[in-house]
C-alpha positions in Angstrom: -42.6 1.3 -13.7 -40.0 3.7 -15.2 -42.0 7.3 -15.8 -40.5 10.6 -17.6 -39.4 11.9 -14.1 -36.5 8.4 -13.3 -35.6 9.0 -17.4 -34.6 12.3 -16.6 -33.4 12.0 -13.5 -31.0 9.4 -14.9 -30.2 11.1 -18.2 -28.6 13.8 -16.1 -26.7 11.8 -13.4 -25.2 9.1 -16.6 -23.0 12.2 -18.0 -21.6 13.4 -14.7 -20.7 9.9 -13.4 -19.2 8.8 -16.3 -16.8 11.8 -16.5 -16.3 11.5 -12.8 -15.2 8.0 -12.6 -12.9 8.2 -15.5 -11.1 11.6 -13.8 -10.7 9.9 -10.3 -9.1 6.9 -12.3 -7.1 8.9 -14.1 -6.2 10.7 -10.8 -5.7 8.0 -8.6 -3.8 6.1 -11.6 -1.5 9.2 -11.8 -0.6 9.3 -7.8 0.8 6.0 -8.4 2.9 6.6 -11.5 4.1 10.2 -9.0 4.9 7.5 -6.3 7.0 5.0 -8.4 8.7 7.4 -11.1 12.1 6.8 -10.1 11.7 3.1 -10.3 10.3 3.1 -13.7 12.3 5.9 -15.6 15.5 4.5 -17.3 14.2 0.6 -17.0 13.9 0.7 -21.1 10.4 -0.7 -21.0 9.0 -1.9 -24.2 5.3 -0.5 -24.9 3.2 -3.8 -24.1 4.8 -3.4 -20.2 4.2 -0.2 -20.2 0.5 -0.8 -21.4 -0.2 -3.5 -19.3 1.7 -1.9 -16.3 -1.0 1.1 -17.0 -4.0 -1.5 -17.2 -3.3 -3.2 -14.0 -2.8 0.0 -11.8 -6.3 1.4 -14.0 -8.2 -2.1 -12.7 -6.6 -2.0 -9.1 -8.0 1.7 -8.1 -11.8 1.2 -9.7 -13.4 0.0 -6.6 -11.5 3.0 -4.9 -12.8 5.5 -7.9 -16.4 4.7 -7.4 -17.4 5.9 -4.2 -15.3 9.0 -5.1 -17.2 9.5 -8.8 -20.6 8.7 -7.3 -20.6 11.2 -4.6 -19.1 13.8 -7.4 -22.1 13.2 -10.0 -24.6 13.0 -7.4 -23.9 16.5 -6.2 -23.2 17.8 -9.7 -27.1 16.2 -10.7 -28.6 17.7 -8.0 -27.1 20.7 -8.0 -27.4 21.1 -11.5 -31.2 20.5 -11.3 -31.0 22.9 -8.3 -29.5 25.4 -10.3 -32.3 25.1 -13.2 -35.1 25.3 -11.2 -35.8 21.8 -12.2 -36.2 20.8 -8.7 -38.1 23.1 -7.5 -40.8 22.3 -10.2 -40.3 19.0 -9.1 -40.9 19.5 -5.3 -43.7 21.7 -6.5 -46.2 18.9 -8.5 -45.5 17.4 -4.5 -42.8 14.7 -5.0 -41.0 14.3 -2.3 -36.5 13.8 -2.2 -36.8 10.4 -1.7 -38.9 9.7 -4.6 -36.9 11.3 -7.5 -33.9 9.6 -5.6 -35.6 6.6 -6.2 -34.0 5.4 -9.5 -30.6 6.7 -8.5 -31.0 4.9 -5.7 -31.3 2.0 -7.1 -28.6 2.5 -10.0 -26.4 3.1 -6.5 -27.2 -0.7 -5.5 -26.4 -2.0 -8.5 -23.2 -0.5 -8.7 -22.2 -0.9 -5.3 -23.0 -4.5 -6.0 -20.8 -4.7 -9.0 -17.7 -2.6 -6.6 -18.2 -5.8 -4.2 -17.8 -8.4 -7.3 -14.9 -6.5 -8.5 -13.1 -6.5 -5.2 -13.6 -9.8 -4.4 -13.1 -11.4 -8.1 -10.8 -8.8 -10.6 -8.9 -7.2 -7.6 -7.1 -9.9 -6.1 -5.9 -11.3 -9.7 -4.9 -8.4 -10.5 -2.7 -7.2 -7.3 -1.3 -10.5 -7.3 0.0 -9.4 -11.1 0.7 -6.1 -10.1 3.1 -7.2 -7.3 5.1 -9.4 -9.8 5.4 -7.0 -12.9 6.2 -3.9 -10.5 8.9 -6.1 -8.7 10.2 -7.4 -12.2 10.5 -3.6 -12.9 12.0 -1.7 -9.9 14.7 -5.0 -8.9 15.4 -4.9 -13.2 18.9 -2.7 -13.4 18.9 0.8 -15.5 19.5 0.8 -19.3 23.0 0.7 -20.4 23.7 4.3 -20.2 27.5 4.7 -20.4 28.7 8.8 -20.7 31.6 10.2 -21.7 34.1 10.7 -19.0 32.0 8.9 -15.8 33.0 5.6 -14.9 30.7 2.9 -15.7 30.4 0.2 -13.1 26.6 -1.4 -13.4 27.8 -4.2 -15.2 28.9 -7.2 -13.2 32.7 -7.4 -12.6 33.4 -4.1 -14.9 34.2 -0.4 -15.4 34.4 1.4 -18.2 35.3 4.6 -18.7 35.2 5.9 -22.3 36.7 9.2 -23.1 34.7 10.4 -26.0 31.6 9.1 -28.3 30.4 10.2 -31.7 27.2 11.1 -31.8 25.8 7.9 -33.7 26.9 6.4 -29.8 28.4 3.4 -31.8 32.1 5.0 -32.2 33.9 5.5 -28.8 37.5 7.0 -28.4 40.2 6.5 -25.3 38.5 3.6 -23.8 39.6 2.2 -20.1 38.3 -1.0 -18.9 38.9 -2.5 -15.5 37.9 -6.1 -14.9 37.2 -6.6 -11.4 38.1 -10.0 -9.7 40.3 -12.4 -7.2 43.3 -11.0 -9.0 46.6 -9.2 -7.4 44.9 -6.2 -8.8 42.3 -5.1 -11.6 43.1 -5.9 -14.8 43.3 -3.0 -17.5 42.7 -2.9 -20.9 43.3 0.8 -22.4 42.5 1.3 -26.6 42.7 4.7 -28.6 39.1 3.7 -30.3 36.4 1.6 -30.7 32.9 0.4 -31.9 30.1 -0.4 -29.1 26.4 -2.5 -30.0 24.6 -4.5 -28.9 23.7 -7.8 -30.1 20.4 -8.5 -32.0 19.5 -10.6 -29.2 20.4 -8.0 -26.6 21.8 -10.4 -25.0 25.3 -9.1 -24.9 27.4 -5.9 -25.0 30.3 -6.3 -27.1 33.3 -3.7 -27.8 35.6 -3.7 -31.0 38.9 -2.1 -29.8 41.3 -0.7 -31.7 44.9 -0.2 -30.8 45.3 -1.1 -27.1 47.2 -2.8 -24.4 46.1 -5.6 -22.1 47.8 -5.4 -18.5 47.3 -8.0 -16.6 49.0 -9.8 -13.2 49.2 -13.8 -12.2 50.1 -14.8 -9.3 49.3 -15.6 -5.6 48.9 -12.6 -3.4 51.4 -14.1 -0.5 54.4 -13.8 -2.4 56.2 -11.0 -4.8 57.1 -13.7 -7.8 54.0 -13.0 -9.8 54.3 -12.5 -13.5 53.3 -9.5 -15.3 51.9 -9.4 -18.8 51.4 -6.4 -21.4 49.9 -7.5 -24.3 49.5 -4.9 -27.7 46.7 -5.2 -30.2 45.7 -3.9 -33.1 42.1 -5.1 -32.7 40.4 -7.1 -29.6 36.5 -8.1 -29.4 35.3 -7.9 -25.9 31.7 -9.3 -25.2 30.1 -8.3 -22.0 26.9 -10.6 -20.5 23.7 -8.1 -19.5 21.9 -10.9 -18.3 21.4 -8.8 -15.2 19.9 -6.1 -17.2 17.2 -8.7 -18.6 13.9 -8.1 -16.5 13.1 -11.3 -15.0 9.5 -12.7 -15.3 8.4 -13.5 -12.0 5.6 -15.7 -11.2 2.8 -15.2 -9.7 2.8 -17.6 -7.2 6.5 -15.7 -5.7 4.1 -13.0 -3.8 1.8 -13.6 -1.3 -0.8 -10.7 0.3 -4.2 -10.8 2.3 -5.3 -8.5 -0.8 -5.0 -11.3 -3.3 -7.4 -13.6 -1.6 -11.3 -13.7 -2.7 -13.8 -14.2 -0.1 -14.1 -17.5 0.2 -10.1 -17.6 0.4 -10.4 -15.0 3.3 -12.6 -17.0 5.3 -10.7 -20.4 5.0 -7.4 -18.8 6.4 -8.8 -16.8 8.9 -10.4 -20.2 10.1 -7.4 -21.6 10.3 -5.8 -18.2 11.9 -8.1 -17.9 14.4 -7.0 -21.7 16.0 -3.5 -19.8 17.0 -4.0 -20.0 20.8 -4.8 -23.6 20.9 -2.0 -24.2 18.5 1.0 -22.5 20.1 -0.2 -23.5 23.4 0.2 -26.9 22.5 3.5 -26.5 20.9 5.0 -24.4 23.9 3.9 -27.2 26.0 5.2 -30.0 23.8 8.9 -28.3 23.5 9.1 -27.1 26.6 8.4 -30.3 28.7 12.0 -31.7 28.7 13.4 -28.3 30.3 10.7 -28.3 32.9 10.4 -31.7 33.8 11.3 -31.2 37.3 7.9 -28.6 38.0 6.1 -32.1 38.7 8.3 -32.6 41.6 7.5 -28.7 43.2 6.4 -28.5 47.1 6.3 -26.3 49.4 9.3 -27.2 50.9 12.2 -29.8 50.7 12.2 -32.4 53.8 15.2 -34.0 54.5 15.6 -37.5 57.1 18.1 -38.4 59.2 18.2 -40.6 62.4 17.0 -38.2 65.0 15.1 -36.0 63.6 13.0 -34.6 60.3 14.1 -31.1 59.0 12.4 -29.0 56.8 14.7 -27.2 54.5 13.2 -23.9 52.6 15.8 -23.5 49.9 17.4 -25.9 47.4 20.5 -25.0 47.6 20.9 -26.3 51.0 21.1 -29.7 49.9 23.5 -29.2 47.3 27.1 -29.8 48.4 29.4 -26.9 47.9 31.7 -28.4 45.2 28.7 -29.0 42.8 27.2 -25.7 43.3 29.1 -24.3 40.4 28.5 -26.7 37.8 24.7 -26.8 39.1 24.7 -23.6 38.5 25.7 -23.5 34.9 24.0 -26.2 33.8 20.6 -24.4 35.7 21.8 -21.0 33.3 22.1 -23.1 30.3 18.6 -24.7 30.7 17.1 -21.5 31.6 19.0 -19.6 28.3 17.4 -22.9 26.2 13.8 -22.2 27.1 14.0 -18.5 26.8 15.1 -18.7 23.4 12.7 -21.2 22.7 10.1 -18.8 24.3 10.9 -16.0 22.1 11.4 -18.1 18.9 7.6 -18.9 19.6 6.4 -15.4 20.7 7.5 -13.9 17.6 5.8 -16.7 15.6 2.8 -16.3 17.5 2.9 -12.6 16.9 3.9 -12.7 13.4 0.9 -15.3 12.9 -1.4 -12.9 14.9 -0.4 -9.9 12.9 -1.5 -11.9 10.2 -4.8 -12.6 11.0 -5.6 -8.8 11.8 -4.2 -8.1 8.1 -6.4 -10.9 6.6 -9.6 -10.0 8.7 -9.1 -6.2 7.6 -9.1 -7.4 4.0 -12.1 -9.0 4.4 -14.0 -6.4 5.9 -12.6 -4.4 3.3 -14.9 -6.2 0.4 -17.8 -4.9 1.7 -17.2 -1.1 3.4 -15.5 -0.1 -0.4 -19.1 -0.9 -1.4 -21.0 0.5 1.1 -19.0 3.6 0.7 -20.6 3.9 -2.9 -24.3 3.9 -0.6 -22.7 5.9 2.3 -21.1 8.8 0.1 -24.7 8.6 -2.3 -27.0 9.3 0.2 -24.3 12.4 1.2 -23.9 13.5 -2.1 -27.6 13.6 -3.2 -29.5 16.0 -0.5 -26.5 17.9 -0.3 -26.6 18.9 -4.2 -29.8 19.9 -3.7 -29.0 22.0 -0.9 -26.5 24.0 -2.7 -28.0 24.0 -6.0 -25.1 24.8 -7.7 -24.2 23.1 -10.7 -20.6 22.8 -13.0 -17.6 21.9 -11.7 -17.1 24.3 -9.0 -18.8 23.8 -5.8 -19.5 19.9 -6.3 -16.0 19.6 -6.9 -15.1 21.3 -3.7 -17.3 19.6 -1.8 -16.9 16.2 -3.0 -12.8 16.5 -2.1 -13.8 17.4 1.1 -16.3 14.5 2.4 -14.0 11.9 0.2 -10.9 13.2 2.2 -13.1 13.2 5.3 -13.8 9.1 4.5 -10.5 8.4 3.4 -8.5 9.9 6.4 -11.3 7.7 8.1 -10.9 5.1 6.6 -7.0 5.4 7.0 -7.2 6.1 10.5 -9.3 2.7 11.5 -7.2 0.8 9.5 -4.0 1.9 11.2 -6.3 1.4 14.5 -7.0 -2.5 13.8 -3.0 -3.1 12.6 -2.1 -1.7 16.0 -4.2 -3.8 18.2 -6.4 -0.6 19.5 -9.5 -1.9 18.2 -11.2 -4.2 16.9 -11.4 -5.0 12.8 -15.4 -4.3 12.8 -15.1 -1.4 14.6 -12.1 -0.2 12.9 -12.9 -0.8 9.0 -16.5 0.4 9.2 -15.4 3.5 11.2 -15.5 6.2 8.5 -18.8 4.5 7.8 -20.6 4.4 11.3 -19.1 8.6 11.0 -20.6 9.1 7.7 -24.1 7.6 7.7 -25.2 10.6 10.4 -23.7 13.0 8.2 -26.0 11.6 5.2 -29.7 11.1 7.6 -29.1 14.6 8.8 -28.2 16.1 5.1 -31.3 13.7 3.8 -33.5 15.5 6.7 -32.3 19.3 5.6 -32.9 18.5 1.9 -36.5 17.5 2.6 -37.6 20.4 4.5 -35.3 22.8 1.8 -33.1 23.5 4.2 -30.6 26.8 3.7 -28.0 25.2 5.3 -25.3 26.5 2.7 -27.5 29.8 1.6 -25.1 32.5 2.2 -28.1 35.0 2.3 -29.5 33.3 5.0 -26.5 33.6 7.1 -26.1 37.3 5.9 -29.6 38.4 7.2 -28.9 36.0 10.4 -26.1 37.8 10.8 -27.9 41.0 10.6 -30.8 39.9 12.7 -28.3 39.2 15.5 -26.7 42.4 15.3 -30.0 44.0 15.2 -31.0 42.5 18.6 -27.6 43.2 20.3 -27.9 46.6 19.1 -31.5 46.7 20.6 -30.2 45.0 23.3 -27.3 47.9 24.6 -30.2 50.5 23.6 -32.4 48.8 26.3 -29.7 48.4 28.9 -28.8 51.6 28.6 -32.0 53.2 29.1 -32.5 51.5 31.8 -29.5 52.2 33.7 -30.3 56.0 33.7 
């Protein structure tokens, strides 16, 4: 039953972790934009790419964004109910921490519920559109650009340099174009003026030149009888393709990561992963059998008849006559060369398919610790508030950067752990968790008994306490030694 108290309690934390979660999306949203801004200035990008560009990065960093906007609003709550008095009305009529936690609590399972469903259902759809649009983007070339007195080599085959251009950009004055190819040497084409657009298509570039000359050279480069050619006009349309400056549509289907897998996905290749040893053990056998055929034949020694006697001969090479040693020999190197690269063809595929496996069993761990970070970093956020009790945007703030760098550097670290084969992917992924949870029980323990663990006046008369008794201390001692 929902009383006055869980209204109230709720009321105050709905504000906070609304305003939270839309700051560390915006944030987090922002970091990504810092990390790719050379890729994405100068591409031309219409408004619906950049819009959907900005809704795909906004969906990707949400299950990220709630663990860091519930432990903000929990502390902000509590503190802010600290700061009121609020709480200690509250811990007066005798209800206990854990009680006006309660609906919070709950609200806390419910969203670290709906973190899980968005990680495992929106997430990987929307990586595996992210990938394509932001590889569409950063391979696309820049926007025609073409200043006065640079040369101009982006398109295909061309430069351009152009000597001056009104300030429309249209008209264009002492214009130089090169056309790169399998020629004795560039072609020229030099014109006093011009006009420069675009199609309506945007298809093509095309350049109305006024009088110019055309140089050009045939001929094959072995031989000096090649024919030159200087051709004068008074006007001369030159259309350039920019169907390298189009920004292809990729499909989805062209990318592949461990992150755009659901659950169910996950567990099916991992299945399949985890049957590497038996596979490649198989495989070495099967292509290494015809280089090693003579292993059956091994003993510990060679015995060799003859009419008097039976001799035991420790080394191969003893029965080999010397005029077929060398070409023994080479053919032994060649064999031997065969299965070591054979060997290494199928190490590095085993590896490659290891590495693999590790990246696909992090990503599944990773569905649920994002959600039990939004419990983990609760139950921290929670006592602590009303430890400090100290509302606004101050002190939460401050503290909420530090225990969600503490988790993410965590979090980080195990990660990097389980990619380098130090650990295992349990231990690894859950890591900042299995550091975290002792952190919350003993916060959880202080709140309850109104603990001053962050009371600066408590430390202050500590403080003076202990120099009190050191004082007392030296008095004594010294006393005594007379």
């Amino acid at each position: 039953m929902i009383k006055k108290l869980d209204i109230l309690i709720i009321r105050s934390f709905i504000g906070p972790f609304i305003a939270a979660f839309a700051i560390s999306v915006f944030v987090l949203t922002m970091q990504f934009f810092w990390l790719y801004i050379d890729d994405l200035v100068g591409k031309g990008l219409d408004l619906f790419t950049i819009l959907k560009l900005v809704g795909l990065v906004t969906l990707f960093w949400v299950p990220t964004a709630l663990p860091l906007a519930l432990l903000f609003s929990s502390i902000m709550t509590f503190g802010n109910l600290g700061e009121s008095f609020e709480l200690v009305a509250i811990k007066a009529a005798g209800i206990p921490l854990l009680r006006f936690m309660r609906p919070l609590l709950i609200i806390t399972f419910f969203i670290s519920g709906l973190a899980f469903l968005f990680a495992n259902n929106i997430i990987p759809v929307t990586q595996k559109k992210l990938s394509a649009l932001k590889y569409d983007i950063i391979v696309s070339k820049p926007a025609i650009d073409i200043k006065e007195g640079i040369f101009y080599d982006k398109i295909g085959g061309y430069v351009i340099k152009l000597g001056k251009k009104e300030k429309n950009d249209s008209i264009i004055h002492n214009v130089i174009i090169f056309e790169k190819g399998n020629f004795l040497q560039d072609n020229m084409m030099m014109a006093e003026s011009g006009v420069m657009r675009l199609t309506k298509d945007k298809k093509f570039l095309e350049f109305i030149l006024k009088n110019g000359w055309r140089y050009e050279e045939k001929g094959s480069r072995g031989t000096t009888n090649t024919q030159f050619t200087r051709m004068g006009f008074k006007e001369y349309k030159k259309v350039f393709d920019l169907k390298s400056f189009q920004m292809n549509k990729s499909g989805d289907s062209a990318f592949y990561d461990p992150k755009m897998l659901s659950l169910r996905q996950l567990n099916q290749t991992i299945d399949s992963l985890q049957n590497v040893d038996t596979f490649y053990y198989k495989k070495a056998k099967t292509e290494l059998a015809p280089y090693i055929g003579f292993s059956r034949y091994l003993d510990t020694g060679w015995v060799v008849f003859s009419k008097d006697s039976i001799r035991k001969i420790s080394q191969f090479n003893q029965l080999i006559p010397d005029s077929m040693k060398m070409a023994i020999s080479d053919a032994a190197i060649s064999q031997i060369n065969s299965i070591r690269g054979n060997v290494n063809v199928l190490a590095t595929d085993y590896l490659e398919k290891y590495k693999s496996l590790r990246l696909h069993e992090i990503e599944w761990h990773r569905k649920f610790t994002l959600s039990a970070a939004c419990l983990v970093l609760f139950l921290i956020g929670a006592p602590l508030g009303s430890i400090i009790r100290k509302g606004g945007l101050g002190a939460p703030l401050v503290f909420a950067i530090i225990f969600f760098v503490v988790f993410h550097l965590f979090n980080t670290f195990g990660e990097k752990f389980v990619k380098s084969d130090s650990t295992s992917p349990l231990l690894g992924m859950w890591l900042s968790t299995l550091i975290l949870i002792p952190i919350g029980v003993f916060l959880t323990y202080k709140a309850m008994r109104d603990s001053q663990l962050f009371n600066q006046e408590f430390y202050y008369r500590s403080f003076k306490q202990l120099q009190r008794f050191i004082a007392n201390f030296k008095r004594t001692h010294y006393s005594s030694s007379k």
